[in-house]
MARZAKOL-179430 format. One record per residue (C-alpha): y, z, x; residue number from 1. Coordinates in Angstrom, 2 decimals. Example, Ala and Ser with C-alpha at 12.3 -4.5 7.8 and 13.67 -1.06 7.14 Angstrom:
<atoms>
ATOM       yy       zz       xx  pos
ATOM    -4.50     7.80    12.30    1
ATOM    -1.06     7.14    13.67    2
</atoms>
This chain:
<atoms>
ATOM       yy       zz       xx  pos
ATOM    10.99   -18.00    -4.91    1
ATOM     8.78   -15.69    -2.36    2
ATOM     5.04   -15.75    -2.84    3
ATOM     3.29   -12.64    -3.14    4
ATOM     1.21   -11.72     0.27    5
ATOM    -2.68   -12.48    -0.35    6
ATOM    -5.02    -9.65    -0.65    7
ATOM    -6.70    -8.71     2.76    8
ATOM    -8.88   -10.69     4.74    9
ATOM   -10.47    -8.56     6.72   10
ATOM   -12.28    -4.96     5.04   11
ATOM   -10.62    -2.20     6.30   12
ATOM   -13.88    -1.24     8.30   13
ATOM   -13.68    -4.99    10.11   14
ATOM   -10.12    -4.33    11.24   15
ATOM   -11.11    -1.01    12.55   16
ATOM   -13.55    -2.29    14.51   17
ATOM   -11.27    -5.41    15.72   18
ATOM    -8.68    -3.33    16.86   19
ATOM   -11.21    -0.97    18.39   20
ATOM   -10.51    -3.24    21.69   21
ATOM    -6.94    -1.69    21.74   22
ATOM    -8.37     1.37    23.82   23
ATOM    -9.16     1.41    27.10   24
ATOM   -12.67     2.22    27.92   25
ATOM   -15.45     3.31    30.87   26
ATOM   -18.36     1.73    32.58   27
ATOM   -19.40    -1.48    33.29   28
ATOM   -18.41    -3.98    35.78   29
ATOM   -15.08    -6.38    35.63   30
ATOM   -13.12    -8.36    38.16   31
ATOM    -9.85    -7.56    39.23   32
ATOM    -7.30    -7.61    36.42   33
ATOM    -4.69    -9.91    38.76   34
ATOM    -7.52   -12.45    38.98   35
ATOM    -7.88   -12.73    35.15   36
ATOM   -10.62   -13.21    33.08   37
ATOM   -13.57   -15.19    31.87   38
ATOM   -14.50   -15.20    28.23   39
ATOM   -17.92   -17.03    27.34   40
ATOM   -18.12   -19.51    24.55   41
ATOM   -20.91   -20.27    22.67   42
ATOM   -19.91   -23.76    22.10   43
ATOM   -17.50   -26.81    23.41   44
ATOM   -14.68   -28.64    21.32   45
ATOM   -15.04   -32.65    21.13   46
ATOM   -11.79   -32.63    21.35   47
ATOM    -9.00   -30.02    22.55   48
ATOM    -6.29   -30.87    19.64   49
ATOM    -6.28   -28.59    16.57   50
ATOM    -4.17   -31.34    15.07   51
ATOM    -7.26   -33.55    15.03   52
ATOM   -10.53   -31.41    15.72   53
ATOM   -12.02   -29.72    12.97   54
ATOM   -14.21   -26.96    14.52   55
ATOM   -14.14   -23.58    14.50   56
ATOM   -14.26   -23.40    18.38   57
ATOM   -11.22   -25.23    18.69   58
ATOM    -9.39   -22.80    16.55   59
ATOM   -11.00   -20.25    18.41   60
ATOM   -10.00   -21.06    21.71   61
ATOM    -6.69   -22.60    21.35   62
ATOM    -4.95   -20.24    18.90   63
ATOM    -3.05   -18.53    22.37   64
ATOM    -1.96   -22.02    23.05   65
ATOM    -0.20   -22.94    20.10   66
ATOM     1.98   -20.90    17.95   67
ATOM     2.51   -21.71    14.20   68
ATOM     5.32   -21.35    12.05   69
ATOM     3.62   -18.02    10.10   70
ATOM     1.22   -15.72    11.45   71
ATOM    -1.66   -14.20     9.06   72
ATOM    -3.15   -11.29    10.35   73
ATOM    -6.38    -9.12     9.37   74
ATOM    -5.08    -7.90     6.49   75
ATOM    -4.05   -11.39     4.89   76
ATOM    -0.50   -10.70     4.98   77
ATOM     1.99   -13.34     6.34   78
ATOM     4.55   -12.56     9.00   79
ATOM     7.33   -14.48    10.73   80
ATOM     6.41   -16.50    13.79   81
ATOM     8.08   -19.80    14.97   82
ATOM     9.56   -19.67    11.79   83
ATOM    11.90   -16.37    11.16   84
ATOM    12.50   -16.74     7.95   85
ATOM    11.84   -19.38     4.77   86
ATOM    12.34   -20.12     1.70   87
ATOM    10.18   -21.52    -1.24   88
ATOM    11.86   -23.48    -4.22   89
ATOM    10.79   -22.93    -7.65   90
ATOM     8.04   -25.43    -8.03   91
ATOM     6.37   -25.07    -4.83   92
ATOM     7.12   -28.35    -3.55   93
ATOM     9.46   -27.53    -0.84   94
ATOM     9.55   -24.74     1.72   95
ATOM    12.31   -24.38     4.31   96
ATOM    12.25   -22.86     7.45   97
ATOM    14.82   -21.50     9.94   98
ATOM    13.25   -21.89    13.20   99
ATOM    13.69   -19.30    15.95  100
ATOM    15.57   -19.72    18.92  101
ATOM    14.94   -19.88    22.53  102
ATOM    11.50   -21.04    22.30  103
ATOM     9.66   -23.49    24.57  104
ATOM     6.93   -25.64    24.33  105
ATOM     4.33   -26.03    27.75  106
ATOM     6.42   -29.54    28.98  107
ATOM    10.02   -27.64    28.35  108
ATOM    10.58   -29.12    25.63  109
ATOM    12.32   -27.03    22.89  110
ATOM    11.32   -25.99    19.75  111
ATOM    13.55   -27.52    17.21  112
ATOM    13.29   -29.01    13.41  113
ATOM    12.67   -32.36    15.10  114
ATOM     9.69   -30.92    16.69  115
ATOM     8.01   -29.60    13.48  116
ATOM     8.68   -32.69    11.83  117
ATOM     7.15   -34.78    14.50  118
ATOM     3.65   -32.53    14.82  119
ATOM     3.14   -32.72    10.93  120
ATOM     4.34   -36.34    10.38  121
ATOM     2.04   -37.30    12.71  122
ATOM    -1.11   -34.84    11.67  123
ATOM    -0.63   -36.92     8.51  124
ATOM    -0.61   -40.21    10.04  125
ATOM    -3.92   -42.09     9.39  126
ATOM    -3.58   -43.12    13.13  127
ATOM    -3.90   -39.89    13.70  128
ATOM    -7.50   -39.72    12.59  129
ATOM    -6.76   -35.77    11.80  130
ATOM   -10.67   -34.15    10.33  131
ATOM    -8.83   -31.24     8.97  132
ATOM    -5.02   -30.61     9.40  133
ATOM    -4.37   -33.04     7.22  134
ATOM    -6.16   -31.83     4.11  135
ATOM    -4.17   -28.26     5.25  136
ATOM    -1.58   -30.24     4.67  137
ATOM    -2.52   -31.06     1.58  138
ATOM     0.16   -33.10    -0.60  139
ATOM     2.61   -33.88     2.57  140
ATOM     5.28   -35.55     1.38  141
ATOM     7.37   -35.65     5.13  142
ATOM     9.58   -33.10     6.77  143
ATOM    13.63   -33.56     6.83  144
ATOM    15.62   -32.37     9.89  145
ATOM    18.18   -30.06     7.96  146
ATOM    19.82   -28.87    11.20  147
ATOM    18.33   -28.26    14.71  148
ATOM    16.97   -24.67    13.56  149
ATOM    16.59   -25.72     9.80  150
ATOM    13.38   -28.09     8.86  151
ATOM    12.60   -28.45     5.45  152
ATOM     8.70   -29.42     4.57  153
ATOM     7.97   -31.24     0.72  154
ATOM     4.94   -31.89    -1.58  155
ATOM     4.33   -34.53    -3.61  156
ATOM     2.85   -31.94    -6.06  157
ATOM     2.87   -28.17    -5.96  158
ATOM     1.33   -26.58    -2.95  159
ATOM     0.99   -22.72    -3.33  160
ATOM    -1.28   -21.92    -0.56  161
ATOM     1.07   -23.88     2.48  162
ATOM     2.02   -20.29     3.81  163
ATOM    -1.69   -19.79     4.87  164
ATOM    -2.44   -23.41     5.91  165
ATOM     0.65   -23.07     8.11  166
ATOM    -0.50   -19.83     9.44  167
ATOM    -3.79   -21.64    11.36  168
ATOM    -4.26   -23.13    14.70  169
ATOM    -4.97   -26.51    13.09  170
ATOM    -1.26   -27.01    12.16  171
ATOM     0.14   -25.70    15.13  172
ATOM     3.19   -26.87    16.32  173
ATOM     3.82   -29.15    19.38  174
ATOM     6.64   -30.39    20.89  175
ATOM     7.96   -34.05    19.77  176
ATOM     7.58   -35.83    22.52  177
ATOM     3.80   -34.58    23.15  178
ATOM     2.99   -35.62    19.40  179
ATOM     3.87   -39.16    20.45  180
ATOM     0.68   -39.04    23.05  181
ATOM    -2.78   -38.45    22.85  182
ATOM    -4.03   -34.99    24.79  183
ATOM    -7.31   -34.00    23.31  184
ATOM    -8.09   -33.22    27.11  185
ATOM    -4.21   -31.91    27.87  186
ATOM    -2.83   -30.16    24.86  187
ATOM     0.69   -28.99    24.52  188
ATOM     1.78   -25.78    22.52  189
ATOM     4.04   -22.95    22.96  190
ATOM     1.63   -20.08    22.91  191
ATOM     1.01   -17.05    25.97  192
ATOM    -1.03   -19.53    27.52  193
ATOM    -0.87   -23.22    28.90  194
ATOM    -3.97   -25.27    29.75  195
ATOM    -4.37   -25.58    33.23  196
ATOM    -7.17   -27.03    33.61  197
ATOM   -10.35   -28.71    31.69  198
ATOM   -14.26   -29.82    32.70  199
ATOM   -16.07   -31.33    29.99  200
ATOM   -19.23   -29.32    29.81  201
ATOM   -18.35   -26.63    32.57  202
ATOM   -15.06   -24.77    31.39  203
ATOM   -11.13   -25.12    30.63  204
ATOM    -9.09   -22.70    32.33  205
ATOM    -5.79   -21.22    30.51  206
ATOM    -2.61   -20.24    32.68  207
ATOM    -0.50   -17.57    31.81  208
ATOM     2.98   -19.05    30.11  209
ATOM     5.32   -16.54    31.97  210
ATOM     8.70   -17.40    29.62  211
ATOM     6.75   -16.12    26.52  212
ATOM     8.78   -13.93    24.29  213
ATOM     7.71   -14.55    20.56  214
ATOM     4.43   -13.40    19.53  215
ATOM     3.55   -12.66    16.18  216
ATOM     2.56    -9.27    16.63  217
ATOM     3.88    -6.52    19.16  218
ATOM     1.09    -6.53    21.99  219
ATOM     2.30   -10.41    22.32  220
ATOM     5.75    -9.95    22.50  221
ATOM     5.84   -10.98    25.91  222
ATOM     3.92   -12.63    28.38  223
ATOM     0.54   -12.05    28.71  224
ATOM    -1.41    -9.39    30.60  225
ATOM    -3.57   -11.37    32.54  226
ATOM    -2.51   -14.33    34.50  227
ATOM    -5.42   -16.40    33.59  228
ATOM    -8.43   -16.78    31.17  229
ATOM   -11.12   -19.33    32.22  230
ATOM   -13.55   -20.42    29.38  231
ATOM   -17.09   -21.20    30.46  232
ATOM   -19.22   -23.28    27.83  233
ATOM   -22.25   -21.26    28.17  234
ATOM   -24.60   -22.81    24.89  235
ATOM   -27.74   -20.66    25.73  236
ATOM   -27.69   -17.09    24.57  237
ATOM   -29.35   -15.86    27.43  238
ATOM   -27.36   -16.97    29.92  239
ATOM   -24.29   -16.22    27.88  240
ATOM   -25.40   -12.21    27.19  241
ATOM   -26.26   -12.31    31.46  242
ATOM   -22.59   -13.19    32.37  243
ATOM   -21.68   -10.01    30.92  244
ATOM   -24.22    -7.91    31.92  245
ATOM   -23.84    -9.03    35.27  246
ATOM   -20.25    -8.86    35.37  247
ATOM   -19.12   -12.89    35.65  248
ATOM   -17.25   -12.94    31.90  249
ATOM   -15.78    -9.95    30.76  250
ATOM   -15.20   -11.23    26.72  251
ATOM   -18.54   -13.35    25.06  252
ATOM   -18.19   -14.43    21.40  253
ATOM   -21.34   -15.29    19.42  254
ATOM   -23.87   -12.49    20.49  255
ATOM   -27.24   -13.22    19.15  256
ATOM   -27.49   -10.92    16.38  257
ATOM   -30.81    -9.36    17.51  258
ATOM   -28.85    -8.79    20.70  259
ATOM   -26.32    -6.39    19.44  260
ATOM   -28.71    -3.30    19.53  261
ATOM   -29.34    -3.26    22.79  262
ATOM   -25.77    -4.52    24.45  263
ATOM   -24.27    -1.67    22.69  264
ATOM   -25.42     0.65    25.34  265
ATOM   -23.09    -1.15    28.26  266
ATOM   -20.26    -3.29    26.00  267
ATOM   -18.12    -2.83    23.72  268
ATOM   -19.22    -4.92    20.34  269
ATOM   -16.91    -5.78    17.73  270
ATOM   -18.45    -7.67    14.82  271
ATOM   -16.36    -8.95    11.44  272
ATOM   -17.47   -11.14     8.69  273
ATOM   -16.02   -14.32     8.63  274
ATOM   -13.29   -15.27     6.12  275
ATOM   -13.87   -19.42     4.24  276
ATOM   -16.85   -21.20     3.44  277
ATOM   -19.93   -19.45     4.16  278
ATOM   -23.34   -21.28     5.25  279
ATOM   -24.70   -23.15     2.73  280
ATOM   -26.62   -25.91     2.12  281
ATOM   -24.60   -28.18    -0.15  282
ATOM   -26.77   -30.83    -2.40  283
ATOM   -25.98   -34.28    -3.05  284
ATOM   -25.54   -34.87    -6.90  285
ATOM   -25.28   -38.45    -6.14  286
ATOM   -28.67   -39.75    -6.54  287
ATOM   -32.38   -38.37    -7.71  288
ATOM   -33.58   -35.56    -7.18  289
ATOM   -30.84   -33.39    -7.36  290
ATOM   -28.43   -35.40    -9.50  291
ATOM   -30.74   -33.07   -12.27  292
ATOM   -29.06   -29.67   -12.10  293
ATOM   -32.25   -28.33   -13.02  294
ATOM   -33.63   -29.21    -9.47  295
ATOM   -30.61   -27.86    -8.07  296
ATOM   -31.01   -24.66    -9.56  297
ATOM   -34.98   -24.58    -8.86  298
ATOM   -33.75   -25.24    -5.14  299
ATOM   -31.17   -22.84    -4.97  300
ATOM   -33.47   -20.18    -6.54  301
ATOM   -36.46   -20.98    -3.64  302
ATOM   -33.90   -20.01    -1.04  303
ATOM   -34.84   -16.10    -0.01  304
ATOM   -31.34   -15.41     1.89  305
ATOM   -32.75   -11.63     1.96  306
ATOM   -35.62   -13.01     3.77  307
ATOM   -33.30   -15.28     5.96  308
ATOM   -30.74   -12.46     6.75  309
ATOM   -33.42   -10.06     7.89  310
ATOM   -36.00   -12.09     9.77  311
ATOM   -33.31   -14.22    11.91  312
ATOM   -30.57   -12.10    12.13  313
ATOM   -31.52    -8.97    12.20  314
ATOM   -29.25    -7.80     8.81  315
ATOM   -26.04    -8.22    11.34  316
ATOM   -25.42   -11.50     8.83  317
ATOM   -25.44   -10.80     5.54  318
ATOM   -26.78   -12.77     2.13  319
ATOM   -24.14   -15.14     0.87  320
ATOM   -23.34   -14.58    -2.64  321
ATOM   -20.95   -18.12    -3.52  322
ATOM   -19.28   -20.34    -1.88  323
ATOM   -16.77   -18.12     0.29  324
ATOM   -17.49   -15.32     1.95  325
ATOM   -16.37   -11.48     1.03  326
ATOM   -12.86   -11.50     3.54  327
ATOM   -11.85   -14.33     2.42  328
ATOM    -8.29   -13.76     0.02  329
ATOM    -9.24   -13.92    -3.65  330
ATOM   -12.99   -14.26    -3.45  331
ATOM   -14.75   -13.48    -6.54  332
ATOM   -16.33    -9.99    -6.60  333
ATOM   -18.33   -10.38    -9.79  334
ATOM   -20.31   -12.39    -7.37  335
ATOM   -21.57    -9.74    -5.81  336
ATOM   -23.62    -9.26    -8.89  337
ATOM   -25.12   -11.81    -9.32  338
ATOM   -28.99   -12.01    -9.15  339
ATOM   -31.02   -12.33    -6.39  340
ATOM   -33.10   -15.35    -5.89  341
ATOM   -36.37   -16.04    -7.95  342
ATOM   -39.59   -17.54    -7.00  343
ATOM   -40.14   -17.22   -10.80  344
ATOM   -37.31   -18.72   -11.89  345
ATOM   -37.57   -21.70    -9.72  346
ATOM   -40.79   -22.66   -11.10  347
ATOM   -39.85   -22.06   -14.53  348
ATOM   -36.96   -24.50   -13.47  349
ATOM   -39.37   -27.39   -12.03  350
ATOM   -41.07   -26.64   -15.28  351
ATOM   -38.64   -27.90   -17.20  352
ATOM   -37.38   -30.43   -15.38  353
ATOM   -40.69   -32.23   -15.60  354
ATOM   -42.52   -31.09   -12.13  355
ATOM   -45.48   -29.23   -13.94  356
ATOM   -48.24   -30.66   -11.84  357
ATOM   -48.78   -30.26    -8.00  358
ATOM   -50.58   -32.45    -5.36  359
ATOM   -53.65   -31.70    -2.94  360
ATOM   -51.04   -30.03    -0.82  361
ATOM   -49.39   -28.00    -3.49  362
ATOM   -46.08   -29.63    -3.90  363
ATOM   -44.77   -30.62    -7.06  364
ATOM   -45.24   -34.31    -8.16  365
ATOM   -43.74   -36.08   -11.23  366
ATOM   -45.00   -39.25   -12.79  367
ATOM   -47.02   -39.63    -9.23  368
ATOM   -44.39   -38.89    -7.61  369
ATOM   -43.55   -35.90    -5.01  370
ATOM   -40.79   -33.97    -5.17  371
ATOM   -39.39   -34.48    -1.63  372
ATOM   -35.56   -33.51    -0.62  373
ATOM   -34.18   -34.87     3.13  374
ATOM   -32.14   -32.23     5.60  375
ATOM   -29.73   -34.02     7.95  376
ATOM   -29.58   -31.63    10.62  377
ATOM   -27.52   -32.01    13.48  378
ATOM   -29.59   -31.30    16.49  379
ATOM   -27.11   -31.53    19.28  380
ATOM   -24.89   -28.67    17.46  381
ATOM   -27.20   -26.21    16.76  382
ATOM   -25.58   -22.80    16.86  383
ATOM   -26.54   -19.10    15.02  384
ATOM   -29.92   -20.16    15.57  385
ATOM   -29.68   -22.44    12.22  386
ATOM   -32.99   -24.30    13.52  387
ATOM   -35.24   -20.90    12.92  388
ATOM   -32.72   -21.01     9.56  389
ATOM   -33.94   -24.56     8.98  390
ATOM   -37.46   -23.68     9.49  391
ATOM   -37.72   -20.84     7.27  392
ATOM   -35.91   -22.65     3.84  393
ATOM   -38.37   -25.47     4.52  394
ATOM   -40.98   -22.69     3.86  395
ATOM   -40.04   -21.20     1.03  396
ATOM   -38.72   -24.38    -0.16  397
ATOM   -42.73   -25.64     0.21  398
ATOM   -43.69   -22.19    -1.35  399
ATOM   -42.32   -23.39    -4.84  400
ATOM   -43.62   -26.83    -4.57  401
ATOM   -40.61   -29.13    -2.73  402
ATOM   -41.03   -31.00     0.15  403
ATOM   -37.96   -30.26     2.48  404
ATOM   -37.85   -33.14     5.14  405
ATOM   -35.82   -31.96     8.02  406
ATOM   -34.40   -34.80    10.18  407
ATOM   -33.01   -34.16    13.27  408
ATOM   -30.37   -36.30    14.12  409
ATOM   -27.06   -37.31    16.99  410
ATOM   -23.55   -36.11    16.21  411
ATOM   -22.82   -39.87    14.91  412
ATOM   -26.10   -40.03    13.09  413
ATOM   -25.16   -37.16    11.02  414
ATOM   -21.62   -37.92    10.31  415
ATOM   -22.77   -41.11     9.52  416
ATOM   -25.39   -40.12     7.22  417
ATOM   -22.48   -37.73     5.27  418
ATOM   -20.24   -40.18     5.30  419
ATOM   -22.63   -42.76     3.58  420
ATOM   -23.86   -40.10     1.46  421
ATOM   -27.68   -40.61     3.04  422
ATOM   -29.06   -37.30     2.58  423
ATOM   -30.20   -34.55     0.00  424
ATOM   -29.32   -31.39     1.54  425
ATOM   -25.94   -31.22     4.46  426
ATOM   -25.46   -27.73     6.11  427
ATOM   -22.07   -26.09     6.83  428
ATOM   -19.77   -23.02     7.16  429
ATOM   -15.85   -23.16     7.81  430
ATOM   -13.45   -20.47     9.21  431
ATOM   -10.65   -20.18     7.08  432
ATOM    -8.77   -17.38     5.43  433
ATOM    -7.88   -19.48     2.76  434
ATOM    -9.13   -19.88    -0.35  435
ATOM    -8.24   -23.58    -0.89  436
ATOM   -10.73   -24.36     1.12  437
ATOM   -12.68   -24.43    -1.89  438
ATOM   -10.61   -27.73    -3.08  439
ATOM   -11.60   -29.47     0.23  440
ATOM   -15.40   -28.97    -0.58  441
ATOM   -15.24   -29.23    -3.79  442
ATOM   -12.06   -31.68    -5.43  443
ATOM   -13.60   -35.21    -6.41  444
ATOM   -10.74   -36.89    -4.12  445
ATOM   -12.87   -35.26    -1.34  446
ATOM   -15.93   -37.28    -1.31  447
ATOM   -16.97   -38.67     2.16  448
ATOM   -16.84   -42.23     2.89  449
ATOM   -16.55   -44.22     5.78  450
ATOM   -13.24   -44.26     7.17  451
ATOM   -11.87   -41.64     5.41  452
ATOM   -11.45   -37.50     5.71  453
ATOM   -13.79   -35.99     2.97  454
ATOM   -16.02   -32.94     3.14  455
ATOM   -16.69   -32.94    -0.62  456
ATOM   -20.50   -32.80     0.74  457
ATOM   -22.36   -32.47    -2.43  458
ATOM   -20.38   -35.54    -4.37  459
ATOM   -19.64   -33.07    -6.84  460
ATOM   -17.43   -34.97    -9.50  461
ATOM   -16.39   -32.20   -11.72  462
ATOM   -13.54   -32.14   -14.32  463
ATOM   -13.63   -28.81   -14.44  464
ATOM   -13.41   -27.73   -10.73  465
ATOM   -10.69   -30.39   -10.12  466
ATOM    -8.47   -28.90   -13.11  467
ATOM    -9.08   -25.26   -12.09  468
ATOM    -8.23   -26.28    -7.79  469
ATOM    -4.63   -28.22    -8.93  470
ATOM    -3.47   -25.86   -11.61  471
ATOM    -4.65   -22.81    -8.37  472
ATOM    -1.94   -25.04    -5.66  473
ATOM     0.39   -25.16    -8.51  474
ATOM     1.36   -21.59    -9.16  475
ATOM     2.70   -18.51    -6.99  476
ATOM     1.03   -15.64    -9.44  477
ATOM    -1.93   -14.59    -7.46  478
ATOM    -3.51   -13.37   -10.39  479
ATOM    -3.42   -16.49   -12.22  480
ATOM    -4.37   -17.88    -8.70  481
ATOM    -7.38   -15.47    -8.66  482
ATOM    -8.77   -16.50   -12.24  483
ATOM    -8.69   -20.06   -11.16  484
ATOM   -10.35   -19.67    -7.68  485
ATOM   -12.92   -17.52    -8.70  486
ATOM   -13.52   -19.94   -11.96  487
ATOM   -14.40   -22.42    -9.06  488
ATOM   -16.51   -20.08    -7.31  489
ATOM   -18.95   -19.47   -10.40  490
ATOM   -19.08   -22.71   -11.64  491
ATOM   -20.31   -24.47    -8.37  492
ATOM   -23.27   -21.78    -8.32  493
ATOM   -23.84   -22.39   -11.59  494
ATOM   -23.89   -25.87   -11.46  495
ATOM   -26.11   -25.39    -8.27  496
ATOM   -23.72   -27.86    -5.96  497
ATOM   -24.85   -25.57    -3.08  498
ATOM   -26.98   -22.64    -1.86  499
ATOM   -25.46   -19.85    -0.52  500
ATOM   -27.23   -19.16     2.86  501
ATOM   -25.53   -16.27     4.63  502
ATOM   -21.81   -15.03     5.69  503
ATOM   -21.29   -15.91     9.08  504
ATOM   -19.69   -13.39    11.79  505
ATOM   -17.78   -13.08    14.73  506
ATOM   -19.81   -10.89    17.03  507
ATOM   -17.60   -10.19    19.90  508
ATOM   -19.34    -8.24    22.92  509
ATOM   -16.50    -7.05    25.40  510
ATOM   -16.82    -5.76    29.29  511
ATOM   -16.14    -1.40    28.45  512
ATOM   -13.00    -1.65    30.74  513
ATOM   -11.35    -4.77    28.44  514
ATOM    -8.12    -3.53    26.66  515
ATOM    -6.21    -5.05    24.14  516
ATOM    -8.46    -7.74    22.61  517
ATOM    -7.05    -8.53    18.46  518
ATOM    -7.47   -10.85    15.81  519
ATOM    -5.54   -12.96    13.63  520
ATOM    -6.46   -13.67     9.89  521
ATOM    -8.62   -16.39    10.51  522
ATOM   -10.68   -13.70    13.11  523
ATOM    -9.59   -15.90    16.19  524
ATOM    -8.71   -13.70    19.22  525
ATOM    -5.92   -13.18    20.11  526
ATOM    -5.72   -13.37    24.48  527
ATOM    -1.81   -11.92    25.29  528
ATOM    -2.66    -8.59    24.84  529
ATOM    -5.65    -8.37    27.23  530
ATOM    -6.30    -6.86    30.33  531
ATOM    -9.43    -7.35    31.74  532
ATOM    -8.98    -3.83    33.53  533
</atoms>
């Protein structure tokens, strides 16, 4: 049995504008091409293993490092990779792949069954400590070695959307005797590029892999165009947008929207909406106040994402509708329907939930009592200027009569304080073109707890949703698989277990003499292909 490809990822307009970078251009000042090139990031992985890092940067970064065993590209089709070819049985518990030859890994080691095994085995290891592969992973039930170019992966249950979650960074595939080591500072794949060199803070620096032969798409085929890439970590917007305008980084990803305007005139800018979970505040139904879905919905309604999409980002973001964004494969387009937030509806809401009165400062109160919510914000990764974001809900919020507490808080404070369940209100988005991402935020087994992988951040325990997300793994017809998902996606706005903030983007602003630049399906660029001039 073959799955059917998933609908695109990308709008046709997005991969337009992606592959835009595929023509050479004029102006504007680069460095030599034989001395390589600098691309600026916006932000820093904790740790450089997509096998155990979660973030979006690390995906970002290392997807020309490690190879997978499908590629996905813009479109949301899937294409052979490390894997040439594979099978799926008839229940969707098994999928086996014949491996391609004459691949190598960064150490020499070569790519074999033995090797795939060993990087998912141990992605599923609790050892591990993997924040994301392993709920790709989903079901694992282990890997068997049919022959040195056959490998043979099983569920415990069905597991329709593997193809996808096998097409991203996070389950990329290492060589077996690097997944017996720990190298979140020296990570081995078999991608264009090897890591060369990493300073915490400062910048890692990628080295060309000269014996590549097997990209997933022809511009990769073999090795890459320039013989190095150097990252610099470069936090602050304005320094970031002055490396290119002066010429030290030729690629910068995460232009300030409000940027774009006037960088057009001397870069290329290439911007895409981003496929997975969207921002959104998610709400904790575990305790008072919004364990009443009346609040929730009086909360959600307060939100203006109009006013947030405009007055912060400059309408380069746009208003989330749900809980995934527009690219991502089988999102619900009814959901673009839907109506807008209400200021009236909200009070009606507070009405009815027994918040009728307000105090000498206007908010809400209850048998005496205020209604006050608490924001765990995590100050020390503040990115898309989500502080301004922060600011602004807390305003309307106060508008309709809730006090929004916004508490600032460490890294470890805030995963502490989701793991614990310690807040109201936890703020996310997620890269992924997949829509199963929805049973990671969503499936009861998913709550967070100490100890243990969960982003179910809004403690939804739903009967419904967790029906809907295992019958979705458990079949290959994608329109059966689209009723289900998009079943999921209604009911959690319904039920108010999150506000939809806005659809994040990839805002890419390019050096006018960069060729080549491209994107895989999860809008991660792809670095073989480009020439810095």
């Amino acid at each position: 049995m073959k799955l059917r490809p998933p609908p695109r990822a990308l709008t046709a307009a997005a991969v337009a504008a992606l592959l835009s970078l595929t023509a050479a251009g004029c102006g504007g000042e680069s460095r030599a091409a034989d001395d390589g090139l600098t691309f600026a990031s916006d932000s820093e992985p904790t740790c450089l293993d997509p096998n155990i890092s979660p973030q979006d940067v690390t995906a970002r970064l290392f997807r020309s490092v490690y190879d997978s065993l499908v590629f996905q590209d813009p479109q949301g089709r899937i294409h052979p990779w490390l894997a040439t070819a594979w099978k799926t049985s008839g229940d969707l518990r098994s999928y086996t792949f014949t491996l391609r030859d004459g691949v190598t890994f960064h150490d020499g080691s070569p790519l074999d069954a033995e090797a795939v095994k060993a990087t998912f085995d141990r992605i599923a290891a609790p050892a591990t400590k993997s924040l994301y592969a392993v709920n790709l992973l989903g079901p694992y039930k282990g890997s068997t070695v049919v022959d040195q170019r056959t490998v043979r992966v099983e569920f415990t249950k069905p597991n329709a959307a593997f193809l996808q979650s096998a097409s991203q960074t996070f389950l990329g595939i290492t060589s077996a005797r690097a997944a017996k080591q720990d190298y979140c500072t020296r990570p081995i794949g078999s991608g264009a590029f090897a890591v060369e060199g990493y300073t915490k803070g400062n910048s890692l620096t990628l080295k060309r892999n000269d014996a590549y032969r097997w990209g997933p798409t022809q511009a990769a085929r073999g090795p890459a165009r320039t013989p190095r890439v150097t990252v610099r970590f470069l936090p602050e917007d304005s320094v970031r947008v002055g490396a290119l305008t002066s010429g030290r980084a030729q690629i910068v990803a995460g232009v300030p929207p409000k940027r774009v305007a006037s960088l057009r005139q001397r870069a290329r800018i290439v911007k895409a909406d981003l496929p997975g979970g969207v921002y959104a505040l998610h709400l904790n139904t575990s305790h008072a106040p919004f364990d009443d879905q009346k609040i929730r919905q009086a909360f959600r309604n307060a939100v203006d994402t109009r006013q947030i999409a405009t007055t912060v980002y400059a309408d380069q973001y746009k208003p989330a509708r749900g809980p995934i964004g527009p690219t991502t494969p089988l999102y619900d387009r009814s959901l673009d329907g839907r109506p807008q937030p209400s200021a009236a509806e909200a009070a009606r809401l507070l009405d009815e939930a027994g918040y009728k009165a307000r105090d000498a400062q206007g908010y809400r109160v209850k048998d005496g009592r205020r209604l006050t919510v608490r924001w765990v914000f995590n100050k020390e990764q503040v990115r898309e200027q989500r502080d301004l974001v922060a600011q602004l809900v807390q305003e309307q919020a106060r508008r309709a009569g809730i006090e929004l507490r916004i508490e600032n808080m460490s890294t470890g404070q805030w995963f502490d304080a989701r793991d614990t369940g310690a807040f109201d209100v936890f703020d996310r988005s997620w890269v992924s073109g997949n829509p199963d991402i929805l049973r990671s935020f969503y499936a009861s087994s998913n709550h967070p707890a100490k100890g243990k992988v969960g982003y179910n951040a809004s403690f939804a325990a739903d009967e419904d949703l967790d029906g809907w997300l295992e019958d979705a793994l458990a079949t290959g017809d994608e329109a059966r698989r689209a009723d289900l998902y998009g079943k999921v996606q209604r009911a959690v706005l319904d039920r108010g277990y999150l506000v939809p903030v806005y659809v994040p983007a990839s805002i890419v602003a390019a050096d006018r003499k960069v060729t080549g630049l491209t994107f895989d399906g999860q809008a991660s660029p792809l670095l073989a292909g480009v020439a810095a001039g």
